[in-house]
N, C-alpha and C positions, 0 to 999 in steps of 0.2 A: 604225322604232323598235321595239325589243323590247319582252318584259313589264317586264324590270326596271327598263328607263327610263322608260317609262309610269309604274310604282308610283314613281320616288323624284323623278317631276315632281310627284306629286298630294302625296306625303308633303311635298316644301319648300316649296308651294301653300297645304296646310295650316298649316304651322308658318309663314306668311308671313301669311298673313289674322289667326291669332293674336295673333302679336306686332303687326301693327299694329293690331288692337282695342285691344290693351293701350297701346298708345300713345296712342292716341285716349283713351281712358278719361284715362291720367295728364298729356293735355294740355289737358283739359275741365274734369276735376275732380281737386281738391287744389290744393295752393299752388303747383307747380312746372311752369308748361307749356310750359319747357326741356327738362326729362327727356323728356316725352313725346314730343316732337318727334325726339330725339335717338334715343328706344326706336322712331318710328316711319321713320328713315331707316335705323336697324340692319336694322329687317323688310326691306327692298326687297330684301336681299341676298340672302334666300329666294325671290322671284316670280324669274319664267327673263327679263320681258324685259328686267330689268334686267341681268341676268349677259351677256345677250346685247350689250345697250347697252355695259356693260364690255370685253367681249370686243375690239368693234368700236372703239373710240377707243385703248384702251390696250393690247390683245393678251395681256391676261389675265384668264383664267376661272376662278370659283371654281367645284370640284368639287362635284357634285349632293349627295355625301355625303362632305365632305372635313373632316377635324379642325376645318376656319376656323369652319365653319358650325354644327358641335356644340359649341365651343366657345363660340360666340356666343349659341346658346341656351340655354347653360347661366348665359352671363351676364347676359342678359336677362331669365330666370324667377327667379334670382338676386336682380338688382335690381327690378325688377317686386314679385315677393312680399316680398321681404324688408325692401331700404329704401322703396322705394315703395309701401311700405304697399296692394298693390293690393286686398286684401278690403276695406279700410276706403272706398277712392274708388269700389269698387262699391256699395257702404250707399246714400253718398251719392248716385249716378248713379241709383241705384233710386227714392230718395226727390224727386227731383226730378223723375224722370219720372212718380210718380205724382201731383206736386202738377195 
């Protein structure tokens, strides 16, 4: 493996532990732990061993850094901040955890 493939495993690594924080978060707390769930099978598509899993059953691979994948986080951080209200489920995650 070269440098650049190293950098853009640890970059969809990142952006995959993220999003499914965030999904965790909006399948905990708030009303809805549908979305969450649904924000935390979108993440899998960033970790490699699931691309790999992909690969292997159906014979296609989403690209390390291909439109599918910025796309998706765009639509993720999207909904996450926007209608998932996610600062407000953090309030609450904080406040529970410190009861």
């Amino acid at each position: 493996m070269n440098n650049k493939s190293i950098i853009l495993n640890i970059i969809s690594w990142i952006f995959g532990i993220v999003f499914l924080a965030i999904g965790v978060v909006n399948s905990f707390w708030g009303n809805d732990p549908f979305f969450g769930a649904f924000i935390i099978i979108l993440s899998l598509i960033y970790l490699f061993p699931v691309n790999a899993i992909l690969k292997k059953f159906t014979g296609f691979e989403i690209p390390r850094l291909g439109i599918i994948k910025i796309l998706l986080g765009i639509f993720i951080l999207w909904a996450s901040l926007g209608v998932g209200e996610l600062f407000d489920k953090l309030d609450l995650m904080l406040k529970d955890l410190k009861k």
